[in-house]
Residue frames as qw, qx, qy, qz and C-alpha x, y, z in Angstrom:
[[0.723, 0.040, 0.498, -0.477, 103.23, -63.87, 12.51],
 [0.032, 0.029, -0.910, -0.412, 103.32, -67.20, 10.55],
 [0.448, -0.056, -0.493, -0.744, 100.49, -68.05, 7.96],
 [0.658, -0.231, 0.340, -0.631, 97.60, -70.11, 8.67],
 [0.117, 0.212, -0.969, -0.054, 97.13, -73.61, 8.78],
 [0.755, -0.049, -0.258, -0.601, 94.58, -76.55, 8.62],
 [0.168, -0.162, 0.914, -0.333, 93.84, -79.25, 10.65],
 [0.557, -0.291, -0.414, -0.658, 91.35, -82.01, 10.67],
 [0.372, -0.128, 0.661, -0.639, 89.39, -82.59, 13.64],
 [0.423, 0.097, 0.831, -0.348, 87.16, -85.23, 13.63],
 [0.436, 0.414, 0.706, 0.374, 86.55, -85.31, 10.09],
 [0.186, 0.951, 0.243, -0.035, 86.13, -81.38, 9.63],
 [0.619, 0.496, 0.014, 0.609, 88.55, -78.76, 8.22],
 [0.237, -0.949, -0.165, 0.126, 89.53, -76.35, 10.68],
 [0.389, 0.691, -0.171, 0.585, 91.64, -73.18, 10.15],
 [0.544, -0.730, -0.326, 0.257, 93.71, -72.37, 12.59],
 [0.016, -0.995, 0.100, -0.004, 95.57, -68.48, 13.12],
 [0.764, 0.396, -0.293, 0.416, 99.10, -68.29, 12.46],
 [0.798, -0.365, -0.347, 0.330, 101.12, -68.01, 15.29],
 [0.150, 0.962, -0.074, 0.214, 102.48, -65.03, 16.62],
 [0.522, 0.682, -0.420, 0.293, 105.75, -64.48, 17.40],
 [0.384, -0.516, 0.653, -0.400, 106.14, -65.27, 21.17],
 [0.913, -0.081, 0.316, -0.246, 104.42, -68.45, 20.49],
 [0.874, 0.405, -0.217, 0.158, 107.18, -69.35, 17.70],
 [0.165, 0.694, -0.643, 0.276, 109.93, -68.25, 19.82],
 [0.677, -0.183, 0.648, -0.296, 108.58, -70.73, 23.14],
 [0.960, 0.210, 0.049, -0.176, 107.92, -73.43, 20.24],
 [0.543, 0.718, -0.370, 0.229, 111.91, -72.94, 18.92],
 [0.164, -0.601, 0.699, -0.352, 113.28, -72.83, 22.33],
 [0.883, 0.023, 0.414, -0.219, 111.45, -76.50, 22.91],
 [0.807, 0.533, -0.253, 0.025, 113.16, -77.71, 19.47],
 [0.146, 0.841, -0.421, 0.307, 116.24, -76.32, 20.52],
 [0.189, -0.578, 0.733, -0.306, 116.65, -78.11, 23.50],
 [0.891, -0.035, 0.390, -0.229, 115.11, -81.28, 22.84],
 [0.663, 0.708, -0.244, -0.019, 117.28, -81.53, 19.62],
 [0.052, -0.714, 0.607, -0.345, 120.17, -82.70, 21.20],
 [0.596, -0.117, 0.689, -0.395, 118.99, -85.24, 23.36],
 [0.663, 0.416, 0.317, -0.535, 117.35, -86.64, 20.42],
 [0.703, 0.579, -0.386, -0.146, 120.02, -86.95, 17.69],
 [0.184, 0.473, -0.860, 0.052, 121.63, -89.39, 19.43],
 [0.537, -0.066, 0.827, -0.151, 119.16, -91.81, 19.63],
 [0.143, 0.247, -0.468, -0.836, 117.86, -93.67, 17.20],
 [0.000, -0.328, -0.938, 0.107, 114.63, -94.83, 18.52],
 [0.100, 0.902, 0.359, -0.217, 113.00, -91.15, 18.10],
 [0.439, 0.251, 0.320, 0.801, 113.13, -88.80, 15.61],
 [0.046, -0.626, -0.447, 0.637, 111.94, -84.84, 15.89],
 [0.520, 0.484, 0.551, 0.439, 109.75, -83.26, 13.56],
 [0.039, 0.073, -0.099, 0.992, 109.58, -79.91, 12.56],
 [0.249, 0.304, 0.447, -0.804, 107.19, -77.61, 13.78],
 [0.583, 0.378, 0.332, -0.638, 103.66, -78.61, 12.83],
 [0.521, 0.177, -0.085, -0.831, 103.78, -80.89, 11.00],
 [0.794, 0.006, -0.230, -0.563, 101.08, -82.95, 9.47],
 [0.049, 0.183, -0.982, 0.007, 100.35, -86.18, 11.57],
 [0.783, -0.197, -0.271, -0.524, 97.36, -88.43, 10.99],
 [0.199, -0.193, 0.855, -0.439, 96.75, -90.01, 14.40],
 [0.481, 0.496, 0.707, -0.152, 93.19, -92.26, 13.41],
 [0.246, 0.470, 0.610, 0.589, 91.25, -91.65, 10.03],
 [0.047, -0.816, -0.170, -0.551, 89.92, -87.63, 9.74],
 [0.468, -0.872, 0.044, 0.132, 92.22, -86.53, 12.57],
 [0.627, 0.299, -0.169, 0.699, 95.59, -84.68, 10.87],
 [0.319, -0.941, -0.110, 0.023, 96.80, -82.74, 13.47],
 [0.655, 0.620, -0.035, 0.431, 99.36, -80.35, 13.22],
 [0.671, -0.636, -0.243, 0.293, 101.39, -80.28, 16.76],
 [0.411, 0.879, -0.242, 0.012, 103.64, -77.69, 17.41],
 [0.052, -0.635, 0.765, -0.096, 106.25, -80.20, 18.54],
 [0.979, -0.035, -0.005, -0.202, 106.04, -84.29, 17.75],
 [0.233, -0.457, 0.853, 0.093, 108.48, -87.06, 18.63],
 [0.815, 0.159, -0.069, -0.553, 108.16, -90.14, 16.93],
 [0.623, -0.442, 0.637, 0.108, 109.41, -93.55, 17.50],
 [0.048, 0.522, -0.672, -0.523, 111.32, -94.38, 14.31],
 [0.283, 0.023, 0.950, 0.130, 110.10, -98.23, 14.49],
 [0.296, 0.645, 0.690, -0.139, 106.17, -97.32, 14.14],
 [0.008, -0.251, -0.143, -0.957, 106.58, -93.69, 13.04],
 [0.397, -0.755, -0.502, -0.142, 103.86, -93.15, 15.73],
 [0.267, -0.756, 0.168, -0.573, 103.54, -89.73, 17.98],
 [0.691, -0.380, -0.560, 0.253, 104.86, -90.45, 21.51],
 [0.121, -0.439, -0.248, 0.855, 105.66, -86.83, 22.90],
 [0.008, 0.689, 0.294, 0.662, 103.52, -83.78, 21.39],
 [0.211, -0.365, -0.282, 0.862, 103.82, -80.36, 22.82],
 [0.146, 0.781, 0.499, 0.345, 100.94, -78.06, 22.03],
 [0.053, 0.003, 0.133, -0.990, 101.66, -73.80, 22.55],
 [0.168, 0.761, 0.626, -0.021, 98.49, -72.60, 23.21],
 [0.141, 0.243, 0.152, 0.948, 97.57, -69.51, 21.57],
 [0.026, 0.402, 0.637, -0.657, 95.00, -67.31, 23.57],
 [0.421, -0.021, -0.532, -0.734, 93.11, -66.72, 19.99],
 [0.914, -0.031, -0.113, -0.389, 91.54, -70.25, 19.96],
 [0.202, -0.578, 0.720, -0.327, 92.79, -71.98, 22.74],
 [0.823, 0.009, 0.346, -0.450, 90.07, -74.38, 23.13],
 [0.950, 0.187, -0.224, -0.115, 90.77, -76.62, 20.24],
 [0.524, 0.340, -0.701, 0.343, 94.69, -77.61, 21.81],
 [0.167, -0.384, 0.559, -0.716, 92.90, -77.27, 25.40],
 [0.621, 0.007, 0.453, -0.640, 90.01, -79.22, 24.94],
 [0.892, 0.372, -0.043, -0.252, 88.91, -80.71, 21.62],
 [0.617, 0.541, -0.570, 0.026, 92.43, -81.87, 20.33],
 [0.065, -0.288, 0.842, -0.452, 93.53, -83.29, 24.32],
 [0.846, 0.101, 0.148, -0.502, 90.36, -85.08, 24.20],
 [0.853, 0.458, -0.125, -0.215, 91.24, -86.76, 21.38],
 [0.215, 0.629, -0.681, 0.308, 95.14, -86.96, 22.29],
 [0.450, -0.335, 0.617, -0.552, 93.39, -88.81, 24.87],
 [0.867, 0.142, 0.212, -0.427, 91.05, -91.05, 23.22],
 [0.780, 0.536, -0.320, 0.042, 94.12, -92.18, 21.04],
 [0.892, -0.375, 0.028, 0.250, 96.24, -93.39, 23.90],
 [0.358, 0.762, -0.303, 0.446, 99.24, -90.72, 22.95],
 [0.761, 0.104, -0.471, 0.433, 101.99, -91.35, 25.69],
 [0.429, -0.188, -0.188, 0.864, 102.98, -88.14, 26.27],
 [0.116, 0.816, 0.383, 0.417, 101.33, -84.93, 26.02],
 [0.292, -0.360, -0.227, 0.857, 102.89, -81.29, 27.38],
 [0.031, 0.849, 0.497, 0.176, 100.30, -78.03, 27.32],
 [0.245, 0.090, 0.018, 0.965, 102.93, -74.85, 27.19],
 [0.133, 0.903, 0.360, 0.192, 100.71, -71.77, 28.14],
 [0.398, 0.276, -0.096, 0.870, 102.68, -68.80, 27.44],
 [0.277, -0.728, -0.329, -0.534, 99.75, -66.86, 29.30],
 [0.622, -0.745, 0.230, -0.074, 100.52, -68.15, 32.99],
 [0.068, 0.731, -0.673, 0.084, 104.17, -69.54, 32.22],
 [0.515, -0.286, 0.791, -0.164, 103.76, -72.88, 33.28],
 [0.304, 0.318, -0.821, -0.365, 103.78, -76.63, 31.54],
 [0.643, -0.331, 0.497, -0.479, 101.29, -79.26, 32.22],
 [0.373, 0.473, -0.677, -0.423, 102.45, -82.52, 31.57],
 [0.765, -0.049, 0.349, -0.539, 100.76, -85.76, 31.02],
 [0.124, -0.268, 0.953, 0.063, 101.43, -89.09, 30.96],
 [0.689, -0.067, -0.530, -0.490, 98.95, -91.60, 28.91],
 [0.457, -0.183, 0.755, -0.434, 97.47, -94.26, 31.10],
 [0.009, 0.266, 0.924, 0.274, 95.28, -97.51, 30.20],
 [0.098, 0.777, 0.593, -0.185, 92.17, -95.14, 31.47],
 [0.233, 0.876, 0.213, 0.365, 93.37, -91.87, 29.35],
 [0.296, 0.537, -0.309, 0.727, 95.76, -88.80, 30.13],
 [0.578, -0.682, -0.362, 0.263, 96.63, -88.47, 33.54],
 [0.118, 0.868, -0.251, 0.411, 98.16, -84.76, 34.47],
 [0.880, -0.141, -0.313, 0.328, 101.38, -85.56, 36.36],
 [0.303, -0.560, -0.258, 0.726, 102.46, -82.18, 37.20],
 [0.228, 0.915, 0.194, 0.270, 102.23, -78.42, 36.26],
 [0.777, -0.190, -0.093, 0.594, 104.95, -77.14, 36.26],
 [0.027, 0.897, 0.401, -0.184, 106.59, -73.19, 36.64],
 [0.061, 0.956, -0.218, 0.188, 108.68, -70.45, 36.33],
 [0.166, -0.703, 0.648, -0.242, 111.11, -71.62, 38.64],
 [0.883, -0.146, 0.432, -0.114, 111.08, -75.69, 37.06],
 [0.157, -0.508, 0.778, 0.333, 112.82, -77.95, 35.31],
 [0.885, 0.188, -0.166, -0.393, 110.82, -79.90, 32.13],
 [0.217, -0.408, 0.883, 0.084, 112.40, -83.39, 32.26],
 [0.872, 0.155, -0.249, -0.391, 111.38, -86.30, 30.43],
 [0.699, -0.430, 0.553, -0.142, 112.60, -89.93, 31.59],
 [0.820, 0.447, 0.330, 0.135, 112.57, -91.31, 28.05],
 [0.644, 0.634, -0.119, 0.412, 115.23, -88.71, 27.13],
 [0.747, -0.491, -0.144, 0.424, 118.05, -88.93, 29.14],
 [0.411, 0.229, 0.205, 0.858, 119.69, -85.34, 29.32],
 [0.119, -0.596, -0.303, -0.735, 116.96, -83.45, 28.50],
 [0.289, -0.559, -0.466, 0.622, 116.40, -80.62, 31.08],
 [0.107, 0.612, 0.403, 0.672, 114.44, -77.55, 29.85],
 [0.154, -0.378, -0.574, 0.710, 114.52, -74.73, 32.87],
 [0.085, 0.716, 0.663, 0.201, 110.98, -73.21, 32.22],
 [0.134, -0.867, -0.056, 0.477, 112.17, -69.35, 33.36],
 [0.252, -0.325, 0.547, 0.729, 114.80, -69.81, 30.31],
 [0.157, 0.327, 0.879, 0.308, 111.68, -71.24, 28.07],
 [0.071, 0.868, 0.492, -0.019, 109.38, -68.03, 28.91],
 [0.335, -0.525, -0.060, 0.780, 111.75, -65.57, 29.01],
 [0.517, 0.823, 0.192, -0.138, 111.51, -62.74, 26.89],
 [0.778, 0.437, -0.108, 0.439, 113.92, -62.17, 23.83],
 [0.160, 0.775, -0.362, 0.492, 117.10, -60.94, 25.23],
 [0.579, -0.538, 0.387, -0.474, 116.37, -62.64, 28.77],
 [0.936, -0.085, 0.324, -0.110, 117.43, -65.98, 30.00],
 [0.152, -0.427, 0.799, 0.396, 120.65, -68.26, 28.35],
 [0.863, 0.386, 0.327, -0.027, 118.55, -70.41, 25.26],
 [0.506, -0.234, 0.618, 0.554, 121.43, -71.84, 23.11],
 [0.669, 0.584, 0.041, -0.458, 120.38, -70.79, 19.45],
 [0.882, 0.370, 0.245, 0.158, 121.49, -72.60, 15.96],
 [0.425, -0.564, 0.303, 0.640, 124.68, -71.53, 14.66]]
């Protein structure tokens, strides 16, 4: 399990449990295969896991996947794992706010039911554009390539083809 970590939420400190190992493997396999796609452009850059981005004054949040477009250095994809500790704040309080800040993109991994729900900013706030399962394909239109088959993305270790680092 990795240590804990801090976020601020609307001007408070919250702690927030250190991830346990399924959630770092589903967060890795997401790197993994967006990583690719990614170094060859050079309009978006991928950070590492969690961390620290200050989207408005007293909101650092600490995603476990951010793109960012190079020009602004502003979020335009974030991918939150939920953890079934303390789900709420990436389910509720922080997609609120993902919301209220006009964030592009937003994908909600639960490792609980397997599936992805992903959402597309609008001028009136996140709109959910599909949920995806077991037996989909993540795609993203902004990154040509990228194809993420969600049975390879839940599998358990040993299961499924995920490419690792060399």
């Amino acid at each position: 399990m990795s240590e804990t970590y801090d976020e601020i939420i609307e001007g408070e400190m919250v702690w927030r449990h250190g991830p346990d190992e399924r959630h770092e493997q589903i967060c890795e396999r997401i790197h993994l295969s967006l990583f690719p796609c990614v170094s060859n452009l050079d309009s978006t850059r991928l950070l590492t896991p969690r961390s620290a981005i200050e989207l408005a004054p007293n909101q650092v949040f600490r995603p476990d996947l951010t793109l960012v477009a190079t020009a602004t250095q502003k979020p335009w994809l974030v991918a939150e794992v939920i953890d079934s500790r303390d789900h709420r704040t990436d389910t509720v309080t922080k997609k609120s706010l993902y919301e209220d800040l006009r964030l592009p993109r937003l994908w909600m991994v639960d490792p609980r039911f397997h599936n992805v729900e992903v959402y597309h900013g609008t001028r009136y706030g996140l709109s959910l554009r599909e949920i995806l399962t077991l037996r989909d394909v993540l795609t993203e239109k902004l990154l040509p390539g990228f194809e993420l088959k969600l049975a390879a993305l839940f599998a358990e270790e040993g299961e499924g083809n995920v490419k690792r680092k060399a």
